[in-house]
C-alpha positions as CSV (number, residue, x, y, z in Angstrom):
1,X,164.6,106.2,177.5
2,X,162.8,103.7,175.1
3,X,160.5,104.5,172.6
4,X,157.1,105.3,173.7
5,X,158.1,106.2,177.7
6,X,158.9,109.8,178.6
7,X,161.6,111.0,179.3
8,X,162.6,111.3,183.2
9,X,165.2,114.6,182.0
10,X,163.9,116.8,178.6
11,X,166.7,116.8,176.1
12,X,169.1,119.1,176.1
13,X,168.1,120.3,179.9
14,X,170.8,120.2,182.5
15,X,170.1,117.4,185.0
16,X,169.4,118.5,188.4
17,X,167.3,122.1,186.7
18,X,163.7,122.3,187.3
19,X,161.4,120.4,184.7
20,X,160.2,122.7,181.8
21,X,157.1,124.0,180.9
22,X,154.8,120.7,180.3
23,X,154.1,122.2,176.8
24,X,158.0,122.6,175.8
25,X,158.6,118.9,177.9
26,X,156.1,117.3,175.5
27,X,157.4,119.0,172.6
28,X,161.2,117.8,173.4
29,X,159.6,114.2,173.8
30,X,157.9,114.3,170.3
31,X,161.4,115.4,168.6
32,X,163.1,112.4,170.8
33,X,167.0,112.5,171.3
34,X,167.9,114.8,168.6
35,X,168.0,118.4,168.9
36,X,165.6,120.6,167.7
37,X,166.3,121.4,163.8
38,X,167.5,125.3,162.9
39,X,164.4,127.4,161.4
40,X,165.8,129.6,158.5
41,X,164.0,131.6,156.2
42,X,163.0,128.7,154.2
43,X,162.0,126.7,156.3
44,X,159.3,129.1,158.0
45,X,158.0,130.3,154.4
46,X,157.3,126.5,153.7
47,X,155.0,126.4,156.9
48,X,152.7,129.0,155.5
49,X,153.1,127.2,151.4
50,X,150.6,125.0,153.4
51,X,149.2,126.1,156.6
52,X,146.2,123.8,156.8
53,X,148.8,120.8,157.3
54,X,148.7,119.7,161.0
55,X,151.5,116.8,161.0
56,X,154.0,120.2,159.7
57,X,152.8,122.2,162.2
58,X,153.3,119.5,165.0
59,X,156.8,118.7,163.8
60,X,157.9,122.2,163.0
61,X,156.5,123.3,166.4
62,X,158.9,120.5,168.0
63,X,162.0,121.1,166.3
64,X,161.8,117.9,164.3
65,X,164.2,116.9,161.4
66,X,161.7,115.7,158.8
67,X,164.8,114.7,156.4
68,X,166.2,111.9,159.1
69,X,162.7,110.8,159.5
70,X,161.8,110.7,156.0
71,X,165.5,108.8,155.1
72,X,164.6,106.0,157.9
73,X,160.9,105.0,156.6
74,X,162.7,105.1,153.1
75,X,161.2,107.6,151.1
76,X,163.5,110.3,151.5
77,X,162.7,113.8,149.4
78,X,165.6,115.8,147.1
79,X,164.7,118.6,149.2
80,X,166.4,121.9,148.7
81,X,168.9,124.0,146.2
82,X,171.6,121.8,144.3
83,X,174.8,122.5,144.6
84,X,174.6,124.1,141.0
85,X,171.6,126.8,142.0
86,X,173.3,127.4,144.6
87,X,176.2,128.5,143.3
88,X,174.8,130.4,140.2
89,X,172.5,132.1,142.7
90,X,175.9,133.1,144.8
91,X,177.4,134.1,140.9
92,X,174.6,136.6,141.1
93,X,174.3,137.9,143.7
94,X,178.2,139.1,143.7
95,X,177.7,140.7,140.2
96,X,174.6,142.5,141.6
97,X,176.6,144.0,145.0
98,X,180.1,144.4,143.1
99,X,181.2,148.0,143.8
100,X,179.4,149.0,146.9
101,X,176.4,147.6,145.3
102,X,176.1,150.3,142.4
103,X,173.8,148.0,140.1
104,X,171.3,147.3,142.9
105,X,171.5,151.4,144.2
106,X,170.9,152.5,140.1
107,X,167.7,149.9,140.3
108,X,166.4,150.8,143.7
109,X,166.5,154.8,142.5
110,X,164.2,153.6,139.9
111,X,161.8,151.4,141.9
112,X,161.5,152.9,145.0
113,X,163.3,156.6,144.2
114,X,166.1,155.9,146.4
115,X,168.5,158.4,147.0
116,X,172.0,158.3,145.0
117,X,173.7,161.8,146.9
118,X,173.1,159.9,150.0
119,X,174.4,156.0,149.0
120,X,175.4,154.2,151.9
121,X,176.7,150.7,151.8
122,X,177.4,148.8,154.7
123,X,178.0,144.8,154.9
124,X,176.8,143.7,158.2
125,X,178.2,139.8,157.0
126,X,181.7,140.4,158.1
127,X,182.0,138.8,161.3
128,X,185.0,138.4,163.5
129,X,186.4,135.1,164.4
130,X,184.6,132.9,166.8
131,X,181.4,135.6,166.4
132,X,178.2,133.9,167.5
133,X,175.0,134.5,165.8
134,X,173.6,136.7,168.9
135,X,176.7,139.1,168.6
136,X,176.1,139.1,164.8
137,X,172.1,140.0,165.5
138,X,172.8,142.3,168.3
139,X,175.3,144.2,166.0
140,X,172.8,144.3,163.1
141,X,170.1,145.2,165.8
142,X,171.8,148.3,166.8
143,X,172.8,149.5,162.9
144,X,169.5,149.4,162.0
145,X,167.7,151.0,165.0
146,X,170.4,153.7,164.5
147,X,170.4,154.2,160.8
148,X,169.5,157.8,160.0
149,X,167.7,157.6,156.4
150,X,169.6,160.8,155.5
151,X,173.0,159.0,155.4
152,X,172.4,155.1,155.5
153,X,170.8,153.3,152.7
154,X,172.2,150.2,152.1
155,X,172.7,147.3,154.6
156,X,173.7,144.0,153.2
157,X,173.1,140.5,154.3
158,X,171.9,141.5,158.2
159,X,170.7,138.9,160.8
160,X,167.1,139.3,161.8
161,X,165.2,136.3,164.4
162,X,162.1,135.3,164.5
163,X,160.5,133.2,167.4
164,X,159.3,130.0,166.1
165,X,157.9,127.8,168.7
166,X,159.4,129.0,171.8
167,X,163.0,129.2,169.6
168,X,164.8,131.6,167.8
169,X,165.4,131.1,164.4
170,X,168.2,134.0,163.0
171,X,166.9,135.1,159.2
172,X,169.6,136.6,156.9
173,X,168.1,138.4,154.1
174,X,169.8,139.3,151.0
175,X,170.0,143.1,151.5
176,X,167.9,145.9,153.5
177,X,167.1,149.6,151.9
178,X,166.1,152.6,153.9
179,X,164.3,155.1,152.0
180,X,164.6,158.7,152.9
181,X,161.3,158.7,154.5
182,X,162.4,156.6,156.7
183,X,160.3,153.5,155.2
184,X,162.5,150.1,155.2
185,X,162.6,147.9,152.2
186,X,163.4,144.2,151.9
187,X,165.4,143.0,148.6
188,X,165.5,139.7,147.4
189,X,167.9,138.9,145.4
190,X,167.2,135.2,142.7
191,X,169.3,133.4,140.2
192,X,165.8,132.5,138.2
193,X,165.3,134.4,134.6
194,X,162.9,137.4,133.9
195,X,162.1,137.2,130.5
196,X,160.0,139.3,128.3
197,X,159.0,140.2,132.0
198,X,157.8,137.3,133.1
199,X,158.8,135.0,135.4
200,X,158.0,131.2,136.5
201,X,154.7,132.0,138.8
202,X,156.0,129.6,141.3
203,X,159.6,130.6,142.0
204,X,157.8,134.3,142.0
205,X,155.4,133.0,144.4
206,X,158.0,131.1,146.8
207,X,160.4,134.3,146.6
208,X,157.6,136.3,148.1
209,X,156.9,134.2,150.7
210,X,160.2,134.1,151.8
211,X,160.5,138.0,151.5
212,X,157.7,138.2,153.6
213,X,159.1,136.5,156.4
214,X,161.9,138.9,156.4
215,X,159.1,141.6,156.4
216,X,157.8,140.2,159.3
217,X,160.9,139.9,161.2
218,X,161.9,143.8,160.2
219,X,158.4,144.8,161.7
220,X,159.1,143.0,164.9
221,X,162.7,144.4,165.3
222,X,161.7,148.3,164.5
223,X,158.2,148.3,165.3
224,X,155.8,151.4,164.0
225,X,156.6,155.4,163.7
226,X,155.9,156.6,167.1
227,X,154.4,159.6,165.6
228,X,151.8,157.7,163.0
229,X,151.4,154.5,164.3
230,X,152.3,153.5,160.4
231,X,154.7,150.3,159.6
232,X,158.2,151.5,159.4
233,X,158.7,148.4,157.2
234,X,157.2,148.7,153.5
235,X,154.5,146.0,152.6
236,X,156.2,145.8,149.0
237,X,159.4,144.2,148.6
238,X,161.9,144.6,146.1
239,X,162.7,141.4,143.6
240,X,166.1,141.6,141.6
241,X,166.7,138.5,139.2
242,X,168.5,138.5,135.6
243,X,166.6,139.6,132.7
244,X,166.2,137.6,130.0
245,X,169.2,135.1,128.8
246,X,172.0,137.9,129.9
247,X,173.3,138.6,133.5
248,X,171.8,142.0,133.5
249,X,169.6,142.7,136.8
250,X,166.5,143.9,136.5
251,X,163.8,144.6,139.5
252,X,160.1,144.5,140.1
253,X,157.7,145.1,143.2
254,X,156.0,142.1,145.2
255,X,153.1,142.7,147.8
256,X,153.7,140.3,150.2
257,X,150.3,141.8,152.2
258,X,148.7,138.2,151.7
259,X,152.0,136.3,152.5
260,X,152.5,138.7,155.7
261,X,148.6,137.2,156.6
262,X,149.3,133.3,156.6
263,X,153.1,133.8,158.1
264,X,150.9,135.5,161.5
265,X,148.2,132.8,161.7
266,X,150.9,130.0,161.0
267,X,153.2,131.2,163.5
268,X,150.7,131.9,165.8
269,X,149.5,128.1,165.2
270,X,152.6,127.1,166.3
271,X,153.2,129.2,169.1
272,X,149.3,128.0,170.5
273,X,150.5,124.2,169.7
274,X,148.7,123.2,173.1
275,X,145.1,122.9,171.2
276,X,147.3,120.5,168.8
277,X,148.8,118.1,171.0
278,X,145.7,117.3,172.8
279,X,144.6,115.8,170.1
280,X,147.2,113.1,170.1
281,X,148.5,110.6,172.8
282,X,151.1,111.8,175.4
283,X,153.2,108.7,174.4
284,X,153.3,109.7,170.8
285,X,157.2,110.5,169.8
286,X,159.3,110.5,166.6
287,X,162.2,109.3,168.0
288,X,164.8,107.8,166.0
289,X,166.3,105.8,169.5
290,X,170.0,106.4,168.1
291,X,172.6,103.8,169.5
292,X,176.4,105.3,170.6
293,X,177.1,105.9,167.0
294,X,174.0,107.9,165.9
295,X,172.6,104.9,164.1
296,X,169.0,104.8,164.3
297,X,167.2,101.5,165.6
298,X,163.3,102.2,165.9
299,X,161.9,100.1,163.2
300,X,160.9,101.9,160.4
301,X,157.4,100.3,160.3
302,X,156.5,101.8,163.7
303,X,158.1,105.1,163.3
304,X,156.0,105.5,159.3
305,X,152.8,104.7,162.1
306,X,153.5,107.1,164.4
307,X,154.2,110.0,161.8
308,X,150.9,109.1,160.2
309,X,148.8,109.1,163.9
310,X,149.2,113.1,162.4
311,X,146.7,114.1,159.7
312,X,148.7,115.3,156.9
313,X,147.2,117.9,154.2
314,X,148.9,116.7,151.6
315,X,148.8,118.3,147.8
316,X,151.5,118.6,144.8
317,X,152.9,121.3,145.7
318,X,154.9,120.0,149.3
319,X,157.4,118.4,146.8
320,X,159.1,121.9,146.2
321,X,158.7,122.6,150.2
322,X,158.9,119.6,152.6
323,X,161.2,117.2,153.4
324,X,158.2,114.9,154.2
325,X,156.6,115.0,150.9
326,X,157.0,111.2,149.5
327,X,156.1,109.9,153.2
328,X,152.8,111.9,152.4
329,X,152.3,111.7,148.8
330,X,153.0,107.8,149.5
331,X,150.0,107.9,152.1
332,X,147.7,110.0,150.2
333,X,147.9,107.4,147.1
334,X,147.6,104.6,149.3
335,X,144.6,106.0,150.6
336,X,142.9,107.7,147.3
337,X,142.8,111.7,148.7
338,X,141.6,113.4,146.0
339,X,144.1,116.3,147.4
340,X,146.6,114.1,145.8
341,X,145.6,115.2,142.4
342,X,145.9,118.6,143.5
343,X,144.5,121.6,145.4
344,X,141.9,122.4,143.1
345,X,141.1,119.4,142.3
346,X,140.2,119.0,146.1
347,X,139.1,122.1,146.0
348,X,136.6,121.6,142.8
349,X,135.1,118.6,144.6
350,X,133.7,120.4,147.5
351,X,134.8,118.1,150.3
352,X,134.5,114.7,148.9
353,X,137.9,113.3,150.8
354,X,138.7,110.2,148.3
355,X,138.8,109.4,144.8
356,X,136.2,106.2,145.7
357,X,133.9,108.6,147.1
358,X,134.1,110.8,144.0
359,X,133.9,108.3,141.3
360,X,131.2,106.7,143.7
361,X,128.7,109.4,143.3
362,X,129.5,110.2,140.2
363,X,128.5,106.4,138.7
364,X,125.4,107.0,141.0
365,X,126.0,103.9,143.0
366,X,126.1,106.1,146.2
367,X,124.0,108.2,147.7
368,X,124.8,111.9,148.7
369,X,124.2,113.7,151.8
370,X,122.2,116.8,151.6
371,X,125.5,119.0,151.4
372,X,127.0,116.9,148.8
373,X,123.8,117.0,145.9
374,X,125.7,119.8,143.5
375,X,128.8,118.6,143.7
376,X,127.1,115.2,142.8
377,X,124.9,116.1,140.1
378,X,128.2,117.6,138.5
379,X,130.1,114.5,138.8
380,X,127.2,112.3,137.3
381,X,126.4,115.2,134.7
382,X,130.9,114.9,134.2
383,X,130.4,111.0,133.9
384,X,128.0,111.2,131.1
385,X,129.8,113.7,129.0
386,X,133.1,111.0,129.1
387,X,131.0,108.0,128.2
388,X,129.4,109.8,125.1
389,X,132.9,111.0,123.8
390,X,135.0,107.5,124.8
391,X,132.3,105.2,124.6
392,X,133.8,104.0,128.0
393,X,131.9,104.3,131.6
394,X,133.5,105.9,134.5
């Protein structure tokens, strides 16, 4: 196969098989030669950090590894833990579930009023040797659809899946609680500090995204109570993280109602790609065309073009969540989006898509449309204001 031509056999399809979908054949052609990347936790709660992005949702719907392509334009991202948060986060987490877990069990009583004459621990981690991931979900699958709430409580580190575009990805949360009413709870368990009860806003915020994708993949494991028709799956999650400068855990509550919202559309995005790839050409691919030894040879020129044929929706905040964030920052700059000074900064100027545009109509030299007046009159009204106090015209 060369760049640009389809493929005669979809990758990773047996030859002589049938051909595929023409949906999942177009998608293996986009993600070229390579196999389709592993969706974890993380990676599905960055999808909904920015679901009006269509270049992620066309690459995470095809499997793509954004790193490899991001390395060969030359602008790859430090994208993900260090080795260091890693391992304090591990450091933690083994001080939190030493002893059966009796630190987390003394803080979930308090939270949620979980019951101590009934502690259960179980660690559903342990696996045998060669045990795939299937055998490890279908074992965790048939713990929790049997747990009784009057004698199970505590089930650590179990393998959930989620379908993310036509794959499975398997999701390992930190630790499930079943309350004895028989409502589930998900605990997450950080490394970042709480002090004086407060916590950095943004690791808050990306913990509860990633909670709520384990929400969401509880709810489509157990489903509702037959009887009620309620969730068996609580919208709250539980956060554990050290307080203050000590190791000492403490716990608060997270809604995740909101998160639970964008993870559906997002994922349902991707699962409807179809409306997204008509927009683009059928001989669009981001293949790296590897030689024998893995080494990629498409030139980097005309792989950085075809990435940007896809719109991006660039902002600030993909540097803490994809591994495309320089390419797109690069591109945004290059092309003066205002959403590269920020969401509300975008989101303040009403629609007006570049910096030129903005400091256009705000100097007066253009003329707005009918939907853009206010926002104009602001900017000019904004102009004036900085000349009088730096003497300096915008």
């Amino acid at each position: 196969m060369t760049v640009g031509e389809p493929p005669s056999q979809p990758p990773g399809q047996p030859p002589g098989q049938p051909p595929r979908d023409p949906v999942e054949a177009r998608l293996d052609f986009l993600r070229g030669r390579a196999m389709p990347v592993n969706h974890d936790a993380r990676t599905i709660s960055a999808l909904a950090a920015n679901p009006g992005c269509p270049r992620r949702a066309l690459m995470d719907a095809a499997g793509v590894h954004k790193h490899e392509i991001a390395k060969h334009v030359g602008l790859p991202a430090p994208y993900g833990l260090s080795p260091f948060a890693r391992s304090r986060g591990n450091a933690f987490e083994a001080l939190v579930k030493d002893d059966s877990a009796s630190l987390l069990l003394a803080l979930l009583r308090q939270h949620i009023g979980l019951d101590i004459a009934s502690a259960h621990y179980e660690d559903l981690s342990r696996v045998g040797a060669g045990e795939s991931t299937n055998l490890r979900h279908a074992r965790t699958r048939q713990k929790l659809l049997g747990a009784d709430p009057g004698t199970h409580t505590m089930f650590d580190h179990p393998l959930l899946r989620l379908k993310v575009g036509g794959r499975y990805a398997f999701l390992e949360p930190d630790l499930l609680a079943l309350h004895h009413s028989g409502r589930w709870y998900v605990v997450e368990v950080k490394s970042f500090a709480i002090i004086d009860g407060q916590a950095d806003p943004e690791k808050v915020a990306a913990a509860a995204i990633q909670s709520a994708v384990y929400v969401h993949a509880l709810r489509d494991l157990l489903g509702t109570d037959p009887s009620t028709g309620a969730n068996l799956v609580h919208h709250e999650t539980i956060l554990v993280a050290p307080e203050n400068f000590a190791n000492k855990p403490a716990a608060a509550k997270l809604d995740v109602r909101k998160q639970l919202g964008v993870i559906r559309r997002q994922l349902n995005r991707i699962a409807s790609v179809e409306s997204l790839l008509d927009a683009y050409p059928e001989d669009l691919t981001f293949d790296l065309d590897p030689d024998p030894d893995g080494r990629p040879r498409r030139a980097p020129g005309e792989l950085r073009g075809a990435v940007e044929t896809v719109p991006a929706n660039y902002a600030p905040e993909c540097l803490a969540t994809c591994e495309l964030c320089f390419v797109c920052r690069d591109e945004a700059r290059a092309h003066g989006d205002t959403g590269a000074l920020g969401k509300k900064v975008r989101e303040d100027l009403g629609g007006i898509e570049t910096v030129p545009q903005a400091l256009g109509l705000a100097r007066g030299a253009l003329a707005p449309a009918p939907e853009r007046e206010e926002i104009a009159v602001k900017l000019r009204h904004a102009a004036q204001v900085w000349e009088q106090l730096t003497g300096q015209a915008v």
